[in-house]
N, CA, C and O atoms as a GROMACS GRO file, in nm:
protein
  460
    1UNK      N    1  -2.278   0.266   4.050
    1UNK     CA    2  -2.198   0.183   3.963
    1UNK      C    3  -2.114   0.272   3.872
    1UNK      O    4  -2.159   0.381   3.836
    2UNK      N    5  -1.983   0.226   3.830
    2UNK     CA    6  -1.880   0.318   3.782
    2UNK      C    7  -1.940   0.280   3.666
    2UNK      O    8  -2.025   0.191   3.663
    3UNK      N    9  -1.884   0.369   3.524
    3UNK     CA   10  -1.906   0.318   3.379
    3UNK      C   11  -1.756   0.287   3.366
    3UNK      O   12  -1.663   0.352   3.412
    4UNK      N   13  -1.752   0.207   3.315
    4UNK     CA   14  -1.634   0.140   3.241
    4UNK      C   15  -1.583   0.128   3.089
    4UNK      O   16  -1.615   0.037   3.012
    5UNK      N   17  -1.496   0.237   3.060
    5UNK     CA   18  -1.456   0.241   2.949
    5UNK      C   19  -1.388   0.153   2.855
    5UNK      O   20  -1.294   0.229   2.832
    6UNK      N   21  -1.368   0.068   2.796
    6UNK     CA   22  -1.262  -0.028   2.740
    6UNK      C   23  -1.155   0.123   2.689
    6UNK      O   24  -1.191   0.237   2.660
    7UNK      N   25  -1.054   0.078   2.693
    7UNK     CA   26  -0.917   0.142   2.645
    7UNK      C   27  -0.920   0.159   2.472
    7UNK      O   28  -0.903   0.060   2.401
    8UNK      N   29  -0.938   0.253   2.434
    8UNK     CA   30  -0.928   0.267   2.241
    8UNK      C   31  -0.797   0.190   2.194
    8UNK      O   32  -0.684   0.224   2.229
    9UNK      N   33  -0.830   0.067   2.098
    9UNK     CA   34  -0.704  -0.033   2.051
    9UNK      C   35  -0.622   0.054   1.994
    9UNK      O   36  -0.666   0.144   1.922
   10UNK      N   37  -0.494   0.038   2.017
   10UNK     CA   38  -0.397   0.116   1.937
   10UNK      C   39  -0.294   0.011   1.834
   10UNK      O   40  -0.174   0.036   1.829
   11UNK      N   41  -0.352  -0.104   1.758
   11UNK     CA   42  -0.297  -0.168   1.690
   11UNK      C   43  -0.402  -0.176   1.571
   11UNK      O   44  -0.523  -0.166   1.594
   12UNK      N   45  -0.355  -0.196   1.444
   12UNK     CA   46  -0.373  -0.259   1.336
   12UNK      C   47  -0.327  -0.337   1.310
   12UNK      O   48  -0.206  -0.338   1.334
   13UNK      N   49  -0.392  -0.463   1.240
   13UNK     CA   50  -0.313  -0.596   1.218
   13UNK      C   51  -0.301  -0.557   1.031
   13UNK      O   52  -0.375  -0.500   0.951
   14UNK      N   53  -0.178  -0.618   1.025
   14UNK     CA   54  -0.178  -0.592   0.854
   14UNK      C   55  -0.290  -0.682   0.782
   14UNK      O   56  -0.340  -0.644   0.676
   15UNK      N   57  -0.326  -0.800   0.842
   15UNK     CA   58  -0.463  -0.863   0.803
   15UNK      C   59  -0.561  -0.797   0.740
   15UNK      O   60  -0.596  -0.807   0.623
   16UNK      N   61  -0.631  -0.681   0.882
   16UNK     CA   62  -0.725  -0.614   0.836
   16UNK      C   63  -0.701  -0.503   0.742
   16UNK      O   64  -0.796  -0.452   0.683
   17UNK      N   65  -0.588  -0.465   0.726
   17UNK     CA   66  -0.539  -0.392   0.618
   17UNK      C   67  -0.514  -0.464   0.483
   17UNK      O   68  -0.491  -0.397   0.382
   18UNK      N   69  -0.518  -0.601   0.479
   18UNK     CA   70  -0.525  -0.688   0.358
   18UNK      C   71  -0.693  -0.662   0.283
   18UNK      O   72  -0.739  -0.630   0.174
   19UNK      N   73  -0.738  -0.696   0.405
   19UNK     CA   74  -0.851  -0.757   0.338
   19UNK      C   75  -0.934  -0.562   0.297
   19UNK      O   76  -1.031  -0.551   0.222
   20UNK      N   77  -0.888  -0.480   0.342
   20UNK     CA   78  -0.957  -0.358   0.314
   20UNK      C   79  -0.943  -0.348   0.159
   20UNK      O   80  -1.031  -0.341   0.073
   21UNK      N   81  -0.754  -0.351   0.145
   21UNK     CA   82  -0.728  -0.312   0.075
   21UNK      C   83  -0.770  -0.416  -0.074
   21UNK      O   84  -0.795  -0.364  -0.182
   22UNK      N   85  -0.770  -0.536  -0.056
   22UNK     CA   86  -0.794  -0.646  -0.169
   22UNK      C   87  -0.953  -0.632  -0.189
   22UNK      O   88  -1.001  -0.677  -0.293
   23UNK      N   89  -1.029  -0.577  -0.101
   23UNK     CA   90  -1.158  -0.587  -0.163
   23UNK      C   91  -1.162  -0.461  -0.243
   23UNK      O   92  -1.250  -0.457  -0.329
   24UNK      N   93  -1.088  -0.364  -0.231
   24UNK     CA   94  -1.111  -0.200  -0.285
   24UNK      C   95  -1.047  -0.220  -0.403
   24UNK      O   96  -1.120  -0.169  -0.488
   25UNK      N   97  -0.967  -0.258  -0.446
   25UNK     CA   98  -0.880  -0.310  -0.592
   25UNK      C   99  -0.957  -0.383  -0.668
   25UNK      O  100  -0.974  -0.358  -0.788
   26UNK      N  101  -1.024  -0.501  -0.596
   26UNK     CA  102  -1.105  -0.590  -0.695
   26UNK      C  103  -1.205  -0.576  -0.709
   26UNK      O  104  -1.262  -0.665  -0.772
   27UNK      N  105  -1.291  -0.456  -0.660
   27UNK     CA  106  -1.423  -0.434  -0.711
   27UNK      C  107  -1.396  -0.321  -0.808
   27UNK      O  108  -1.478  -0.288  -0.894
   28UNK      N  109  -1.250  -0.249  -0.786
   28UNK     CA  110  -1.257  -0.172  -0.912
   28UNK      C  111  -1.215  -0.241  -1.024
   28UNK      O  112  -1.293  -0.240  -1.120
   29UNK      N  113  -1.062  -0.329  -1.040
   29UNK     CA  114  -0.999  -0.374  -1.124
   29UNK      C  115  -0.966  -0.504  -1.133
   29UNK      O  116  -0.874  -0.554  -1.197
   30UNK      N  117  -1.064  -0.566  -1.055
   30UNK     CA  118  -1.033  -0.712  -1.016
   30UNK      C  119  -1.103  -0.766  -1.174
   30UNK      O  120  -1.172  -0.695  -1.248
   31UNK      N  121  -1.053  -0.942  -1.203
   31UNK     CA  122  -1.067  -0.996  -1.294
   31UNK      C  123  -0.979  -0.987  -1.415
   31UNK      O  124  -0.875  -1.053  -1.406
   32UNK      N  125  -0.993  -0.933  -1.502
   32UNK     CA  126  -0.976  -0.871  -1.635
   32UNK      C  127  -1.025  -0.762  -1.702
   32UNK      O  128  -1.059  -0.763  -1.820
   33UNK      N  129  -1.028  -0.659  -1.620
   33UNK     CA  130  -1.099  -0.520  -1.676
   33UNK      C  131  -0.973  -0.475  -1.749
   33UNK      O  132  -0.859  -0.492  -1.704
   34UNK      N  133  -1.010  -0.404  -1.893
   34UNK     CA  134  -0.895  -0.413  -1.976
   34UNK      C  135  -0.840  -0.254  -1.962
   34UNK      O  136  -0.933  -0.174  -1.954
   35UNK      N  137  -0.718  -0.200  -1.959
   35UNK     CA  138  -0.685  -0.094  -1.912
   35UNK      C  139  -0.752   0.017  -1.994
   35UNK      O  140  -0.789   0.020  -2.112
   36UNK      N  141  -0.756   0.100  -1.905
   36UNK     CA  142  -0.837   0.271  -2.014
   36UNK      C  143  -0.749   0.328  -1.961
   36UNK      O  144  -0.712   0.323  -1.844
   37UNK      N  145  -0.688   0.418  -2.093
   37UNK     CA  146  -0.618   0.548  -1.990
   37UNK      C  147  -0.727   0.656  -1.943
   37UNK      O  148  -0.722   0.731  -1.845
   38UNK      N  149  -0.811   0.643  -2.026
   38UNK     CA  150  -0.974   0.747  -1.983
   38UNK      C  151  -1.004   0.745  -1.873
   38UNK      O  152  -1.053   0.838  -1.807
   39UNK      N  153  -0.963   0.576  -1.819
   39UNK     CA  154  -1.067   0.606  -1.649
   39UNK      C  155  -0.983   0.562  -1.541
   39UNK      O  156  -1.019   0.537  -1.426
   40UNK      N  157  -0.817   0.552  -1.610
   40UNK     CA  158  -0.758   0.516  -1.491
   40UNK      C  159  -0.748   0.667  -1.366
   40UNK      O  160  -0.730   0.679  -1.245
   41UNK      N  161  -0.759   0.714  -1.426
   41UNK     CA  162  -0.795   0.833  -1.273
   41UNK      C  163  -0.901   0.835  -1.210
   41UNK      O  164  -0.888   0.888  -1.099
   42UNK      N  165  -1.052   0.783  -1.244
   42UNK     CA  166  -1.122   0.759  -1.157
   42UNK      C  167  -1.093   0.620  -1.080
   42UNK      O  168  -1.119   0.597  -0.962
   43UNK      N  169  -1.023   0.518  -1.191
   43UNK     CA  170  -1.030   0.422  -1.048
   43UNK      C  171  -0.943   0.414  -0.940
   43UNK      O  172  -0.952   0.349  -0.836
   44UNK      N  173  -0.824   0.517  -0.997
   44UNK     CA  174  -0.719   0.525  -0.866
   44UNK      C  175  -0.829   0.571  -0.752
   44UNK      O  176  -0.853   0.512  -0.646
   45UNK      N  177  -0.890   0.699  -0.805
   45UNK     CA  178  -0.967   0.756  -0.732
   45UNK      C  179  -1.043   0.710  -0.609
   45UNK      O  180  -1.059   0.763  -0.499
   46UNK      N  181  -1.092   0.577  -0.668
   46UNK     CA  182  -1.202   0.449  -0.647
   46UNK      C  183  -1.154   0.380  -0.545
   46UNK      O  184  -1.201   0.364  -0.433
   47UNK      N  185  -1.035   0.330  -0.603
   47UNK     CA  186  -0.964   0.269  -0.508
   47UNK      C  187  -0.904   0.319  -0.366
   47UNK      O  188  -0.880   0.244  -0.272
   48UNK      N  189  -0.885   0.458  -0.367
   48UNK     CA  190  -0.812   0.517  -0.238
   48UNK      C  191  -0.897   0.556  -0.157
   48UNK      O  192  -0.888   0.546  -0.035
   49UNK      N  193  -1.009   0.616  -0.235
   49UNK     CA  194  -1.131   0.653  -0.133
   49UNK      C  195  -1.179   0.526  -0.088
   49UNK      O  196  -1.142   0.512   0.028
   50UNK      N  197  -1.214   0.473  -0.109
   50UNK     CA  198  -1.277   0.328  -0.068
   50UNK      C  199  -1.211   0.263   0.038
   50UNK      O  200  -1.260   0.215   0.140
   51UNK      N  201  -1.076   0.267  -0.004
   51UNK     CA  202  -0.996   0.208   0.150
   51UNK      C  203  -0.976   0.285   0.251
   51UNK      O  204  -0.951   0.234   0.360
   52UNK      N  205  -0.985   0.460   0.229
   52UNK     CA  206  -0.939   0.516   0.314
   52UNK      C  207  -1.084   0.532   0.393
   52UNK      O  208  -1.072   0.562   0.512
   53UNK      N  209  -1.195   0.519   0.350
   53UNK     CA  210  -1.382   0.551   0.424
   53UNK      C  211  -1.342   0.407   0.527
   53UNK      O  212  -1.395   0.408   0.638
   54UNK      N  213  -1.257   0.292   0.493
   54UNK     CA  214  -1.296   0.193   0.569
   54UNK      C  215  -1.188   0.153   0.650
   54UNK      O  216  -1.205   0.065   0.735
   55UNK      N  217  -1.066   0.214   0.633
   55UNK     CA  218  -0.949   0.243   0.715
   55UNK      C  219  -1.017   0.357   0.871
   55UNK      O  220  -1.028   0.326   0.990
   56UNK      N  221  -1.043   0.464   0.813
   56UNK     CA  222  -1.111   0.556   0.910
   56UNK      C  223  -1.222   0.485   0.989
   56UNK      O  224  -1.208   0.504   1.110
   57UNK      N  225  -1.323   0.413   0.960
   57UNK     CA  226  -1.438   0.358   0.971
   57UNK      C  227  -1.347   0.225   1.114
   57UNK      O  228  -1.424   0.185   1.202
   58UNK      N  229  -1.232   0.184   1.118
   58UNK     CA  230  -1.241   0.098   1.195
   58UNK      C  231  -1.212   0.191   1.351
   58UNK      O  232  -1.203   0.136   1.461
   59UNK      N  233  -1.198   0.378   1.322
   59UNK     CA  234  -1.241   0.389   1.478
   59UNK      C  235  -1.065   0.405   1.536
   59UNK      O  236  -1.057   0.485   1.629
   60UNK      N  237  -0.971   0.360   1.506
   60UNK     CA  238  -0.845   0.352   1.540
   60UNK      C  239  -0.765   0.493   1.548
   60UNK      O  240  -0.775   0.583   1.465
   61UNK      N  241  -0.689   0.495   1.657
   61UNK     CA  242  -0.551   0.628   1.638
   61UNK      C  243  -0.519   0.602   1.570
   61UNK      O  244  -0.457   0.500   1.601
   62UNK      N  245  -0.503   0.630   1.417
   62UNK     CA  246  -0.394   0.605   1.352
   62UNK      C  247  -0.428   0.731   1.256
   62UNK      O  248  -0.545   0.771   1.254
   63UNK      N  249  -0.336   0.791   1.181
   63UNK     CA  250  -0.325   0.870   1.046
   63UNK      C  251  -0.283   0.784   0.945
   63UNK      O  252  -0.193   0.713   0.990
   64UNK      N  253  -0.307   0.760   0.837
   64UNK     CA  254  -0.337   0.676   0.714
   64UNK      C  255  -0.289   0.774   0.596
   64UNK      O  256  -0.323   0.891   0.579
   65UNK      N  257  -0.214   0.705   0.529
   65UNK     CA  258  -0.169   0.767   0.333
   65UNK      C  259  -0.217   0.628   0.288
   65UNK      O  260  -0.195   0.516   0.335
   66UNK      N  261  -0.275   0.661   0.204
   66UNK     CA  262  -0.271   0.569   0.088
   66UNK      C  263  -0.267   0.603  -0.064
   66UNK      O  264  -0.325   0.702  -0.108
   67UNK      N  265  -0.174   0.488  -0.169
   67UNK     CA  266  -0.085   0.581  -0.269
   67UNK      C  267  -0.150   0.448  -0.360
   67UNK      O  268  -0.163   0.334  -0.315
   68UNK      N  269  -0.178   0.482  -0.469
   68UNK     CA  270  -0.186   0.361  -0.592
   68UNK      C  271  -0.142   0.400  -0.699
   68UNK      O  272  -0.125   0.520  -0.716
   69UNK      N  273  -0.106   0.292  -0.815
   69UNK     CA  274  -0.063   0.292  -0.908
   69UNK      C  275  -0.103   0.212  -0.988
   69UNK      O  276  -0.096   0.091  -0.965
   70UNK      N  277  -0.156   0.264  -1.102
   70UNK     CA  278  -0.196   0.149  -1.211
   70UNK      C  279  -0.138   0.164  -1.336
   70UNK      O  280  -0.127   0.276  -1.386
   71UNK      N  281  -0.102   0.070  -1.387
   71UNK     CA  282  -0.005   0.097  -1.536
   71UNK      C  283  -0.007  -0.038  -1.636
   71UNK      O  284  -0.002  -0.157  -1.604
   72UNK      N  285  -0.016   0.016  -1.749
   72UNK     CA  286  -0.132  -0.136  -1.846
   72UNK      C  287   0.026  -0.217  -1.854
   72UNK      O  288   0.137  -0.170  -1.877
   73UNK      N  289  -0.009  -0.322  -1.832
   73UNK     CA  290   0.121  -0.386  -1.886
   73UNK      C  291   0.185  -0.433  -2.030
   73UNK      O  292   0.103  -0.496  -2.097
   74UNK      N  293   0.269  -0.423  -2.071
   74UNK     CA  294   0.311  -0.394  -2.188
   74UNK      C  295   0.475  -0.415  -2.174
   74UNK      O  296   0.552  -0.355  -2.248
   75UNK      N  297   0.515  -0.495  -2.085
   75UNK     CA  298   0.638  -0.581  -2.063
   75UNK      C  299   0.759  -0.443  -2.018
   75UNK      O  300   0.872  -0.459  -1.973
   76UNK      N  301   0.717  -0.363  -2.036
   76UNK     CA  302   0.830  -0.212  -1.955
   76UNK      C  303   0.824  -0.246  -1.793
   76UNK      O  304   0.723  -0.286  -1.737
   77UNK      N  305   0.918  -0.229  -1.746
   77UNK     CA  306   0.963  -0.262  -1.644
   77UNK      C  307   0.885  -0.124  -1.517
   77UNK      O  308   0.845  -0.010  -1.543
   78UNK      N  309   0.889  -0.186  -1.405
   78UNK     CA  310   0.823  -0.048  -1.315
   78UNK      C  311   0.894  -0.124  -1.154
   78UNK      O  312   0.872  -0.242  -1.125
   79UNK      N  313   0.963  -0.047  -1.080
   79UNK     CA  314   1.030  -0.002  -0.957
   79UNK      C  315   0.991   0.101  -0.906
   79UNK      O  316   1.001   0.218  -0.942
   80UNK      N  317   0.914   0.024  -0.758
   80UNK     CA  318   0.914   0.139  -0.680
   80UNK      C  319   0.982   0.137  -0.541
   80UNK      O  320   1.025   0.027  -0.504
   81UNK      N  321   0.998   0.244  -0.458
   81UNK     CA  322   1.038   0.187  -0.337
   81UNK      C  323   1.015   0.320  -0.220
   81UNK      O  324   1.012   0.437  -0.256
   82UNK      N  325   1.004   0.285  -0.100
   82UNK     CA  326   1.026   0.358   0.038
   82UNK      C  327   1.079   0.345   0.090
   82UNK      O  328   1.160   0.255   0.068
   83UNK      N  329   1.090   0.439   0.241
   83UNK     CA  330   1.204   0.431   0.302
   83UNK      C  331   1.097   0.478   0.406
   83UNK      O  332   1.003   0.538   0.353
   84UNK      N  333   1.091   0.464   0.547
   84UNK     CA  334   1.009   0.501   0.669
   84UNK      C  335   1.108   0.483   0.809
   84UNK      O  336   1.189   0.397   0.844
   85UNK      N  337   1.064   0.596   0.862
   85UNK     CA  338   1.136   0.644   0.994
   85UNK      C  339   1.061   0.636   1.084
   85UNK      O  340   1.041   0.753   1.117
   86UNK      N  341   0.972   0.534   1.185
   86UNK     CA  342   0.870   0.518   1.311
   86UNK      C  343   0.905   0.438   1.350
   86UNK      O  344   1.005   0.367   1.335
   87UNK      N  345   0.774   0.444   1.441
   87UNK     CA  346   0.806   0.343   1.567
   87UNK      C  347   0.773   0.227   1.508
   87UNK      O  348   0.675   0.224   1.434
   88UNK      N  349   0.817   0.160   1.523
   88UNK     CA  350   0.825  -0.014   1.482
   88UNK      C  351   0.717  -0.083   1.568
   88UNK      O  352   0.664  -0.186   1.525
   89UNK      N  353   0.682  -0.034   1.683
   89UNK     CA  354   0.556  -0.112   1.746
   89UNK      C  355   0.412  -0.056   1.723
   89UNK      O  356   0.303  -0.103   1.758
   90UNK      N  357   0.441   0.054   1.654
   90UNK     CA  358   0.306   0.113   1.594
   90UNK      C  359   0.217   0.155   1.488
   90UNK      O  360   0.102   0.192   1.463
   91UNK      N  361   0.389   0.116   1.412
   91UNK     CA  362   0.351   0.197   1.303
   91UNK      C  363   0.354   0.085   1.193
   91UNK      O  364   0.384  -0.022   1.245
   92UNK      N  365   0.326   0.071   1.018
   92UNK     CA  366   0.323  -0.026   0.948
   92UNK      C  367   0.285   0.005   0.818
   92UNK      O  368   0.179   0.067   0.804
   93UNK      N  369   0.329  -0.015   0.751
   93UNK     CA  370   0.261  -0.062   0.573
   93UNK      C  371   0.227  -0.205   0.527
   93UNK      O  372   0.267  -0.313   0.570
   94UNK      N  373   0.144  -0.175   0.428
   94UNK     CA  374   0.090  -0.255   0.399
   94UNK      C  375   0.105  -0.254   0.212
   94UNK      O  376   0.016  -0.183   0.164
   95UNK      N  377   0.183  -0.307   0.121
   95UNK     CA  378   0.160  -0.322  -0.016
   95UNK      C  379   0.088  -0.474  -0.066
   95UNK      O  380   0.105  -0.594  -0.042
   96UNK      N  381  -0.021  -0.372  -0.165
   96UNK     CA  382  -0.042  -0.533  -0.252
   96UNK      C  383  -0.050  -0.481  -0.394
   96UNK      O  384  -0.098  -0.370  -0.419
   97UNK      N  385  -0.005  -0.562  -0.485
   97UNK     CA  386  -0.016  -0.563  -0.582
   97UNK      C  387  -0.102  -0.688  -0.638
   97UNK      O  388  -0.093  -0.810  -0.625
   98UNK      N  389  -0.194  -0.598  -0.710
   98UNK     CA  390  -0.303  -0.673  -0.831
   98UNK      C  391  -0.243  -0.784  -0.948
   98UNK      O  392  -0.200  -0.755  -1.059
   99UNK      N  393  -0.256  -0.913  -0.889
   99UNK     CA  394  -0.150  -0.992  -0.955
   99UNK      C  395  -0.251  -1.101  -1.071
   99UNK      O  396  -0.208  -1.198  -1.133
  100UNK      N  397  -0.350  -1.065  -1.071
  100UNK     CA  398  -0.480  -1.158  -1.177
  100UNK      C  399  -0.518  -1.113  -1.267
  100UNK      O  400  -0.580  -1.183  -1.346
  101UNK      N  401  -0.494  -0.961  -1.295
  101UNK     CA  402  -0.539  -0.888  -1.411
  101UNK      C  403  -0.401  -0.896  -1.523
  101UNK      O  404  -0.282  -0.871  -1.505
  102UNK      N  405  -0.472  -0.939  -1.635
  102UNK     CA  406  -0.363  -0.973  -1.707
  102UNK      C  407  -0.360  -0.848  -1.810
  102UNK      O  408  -0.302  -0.876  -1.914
  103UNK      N  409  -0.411  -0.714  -1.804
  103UNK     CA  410  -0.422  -0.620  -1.860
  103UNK      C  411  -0.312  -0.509  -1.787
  103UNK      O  412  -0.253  -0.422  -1.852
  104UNK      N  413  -0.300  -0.523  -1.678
  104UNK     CA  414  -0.289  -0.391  -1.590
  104UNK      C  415  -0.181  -0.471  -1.456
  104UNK      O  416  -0.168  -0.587  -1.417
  105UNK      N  417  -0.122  -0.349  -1.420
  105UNK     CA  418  -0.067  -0.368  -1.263
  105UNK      C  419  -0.143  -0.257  -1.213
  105UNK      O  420  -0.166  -0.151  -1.271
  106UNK      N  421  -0.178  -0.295  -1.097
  106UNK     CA  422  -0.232  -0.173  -0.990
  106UNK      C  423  -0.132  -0.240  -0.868
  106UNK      O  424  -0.115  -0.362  -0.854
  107UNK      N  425  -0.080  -0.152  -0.797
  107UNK     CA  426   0.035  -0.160  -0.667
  107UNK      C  427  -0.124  -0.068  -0.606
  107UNK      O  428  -0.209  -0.009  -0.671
  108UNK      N  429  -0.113  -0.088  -0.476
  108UNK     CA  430  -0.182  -0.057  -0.412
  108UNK      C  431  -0.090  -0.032  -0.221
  108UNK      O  432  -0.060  -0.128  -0.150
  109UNK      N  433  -0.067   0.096  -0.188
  109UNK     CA  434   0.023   0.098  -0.046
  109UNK      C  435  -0.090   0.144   0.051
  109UNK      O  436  -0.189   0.213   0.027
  110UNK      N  437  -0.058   0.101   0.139
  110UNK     CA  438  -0.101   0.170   0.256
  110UNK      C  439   0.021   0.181   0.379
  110UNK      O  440   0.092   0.088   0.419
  111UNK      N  441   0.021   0.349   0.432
  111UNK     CA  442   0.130   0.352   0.542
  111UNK      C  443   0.010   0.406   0.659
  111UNK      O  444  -0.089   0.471   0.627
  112UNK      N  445   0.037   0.373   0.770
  112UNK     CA  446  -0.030   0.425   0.871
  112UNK      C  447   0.007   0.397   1.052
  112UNK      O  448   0.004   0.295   1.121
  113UNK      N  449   0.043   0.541   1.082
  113UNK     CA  450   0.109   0.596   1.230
  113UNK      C  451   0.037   0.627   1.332
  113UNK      O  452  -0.024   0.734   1.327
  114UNK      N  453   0.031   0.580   1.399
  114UNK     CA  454  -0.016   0.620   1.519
  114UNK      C  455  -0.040   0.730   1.608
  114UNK      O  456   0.069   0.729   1.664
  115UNK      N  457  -0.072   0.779   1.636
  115UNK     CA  458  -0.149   0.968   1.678
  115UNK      C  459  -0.083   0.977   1.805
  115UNK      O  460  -0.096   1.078   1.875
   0.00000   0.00000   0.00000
């Protein structure tokens, strides 16, 4: 009897990149946690490692960045933006921004290409 390999998926759905990324934000900064400048570097920290152990963890070709930003709000204005050069059938981002914390913005990106 032959062994039969299934083929390694070469897609990500931005779905599962939702839900990575919205659980990794809101267990650090979800609710109303009131901004620290003291610990906003561990929770960027928090936040990128966390998505990136479970980005890697789904097993996929892909290479992964992930970039965050947190900044207390205080009515100053904040713009960001990219620009990306891939393949369109493989490749993808994913932004969310932390829209319940009435202390803080955290933007949260994920870009990730295919190997």
């Amino acid at each position: 009897m032959d062994d039969f390999q299934q083929p390694e998926e070469t897609t990500i759905s931005p779905e599962e990149v939702t839900v990575i990324v919205k659980d990794a934000v809101d267990s650090v900064v979800g609710g109303n946690v009131q901004y620290d400048h003291l610990r906003v570097g561990q929770w960027i920290n928090n936040i990128i490692e966390t998505s990136m152990k479970k980005l890697t963890a789904l097993n996929k070709p892909f290479k992964f960045v992930v970039t965050c930003i947190i900044m207390k709000k205080t009515g100053a204005g904040l713009h960001t933006a990219s620009s990306t050069h891939w393949d369109i059938t493989a490749d993808n981002l994913y932004c969310h921004k932390e829209e319940s914390n009435k202390y803080l913005y955290c933007i949260t990106t994920v870009y990730w290409t295919a190997l």
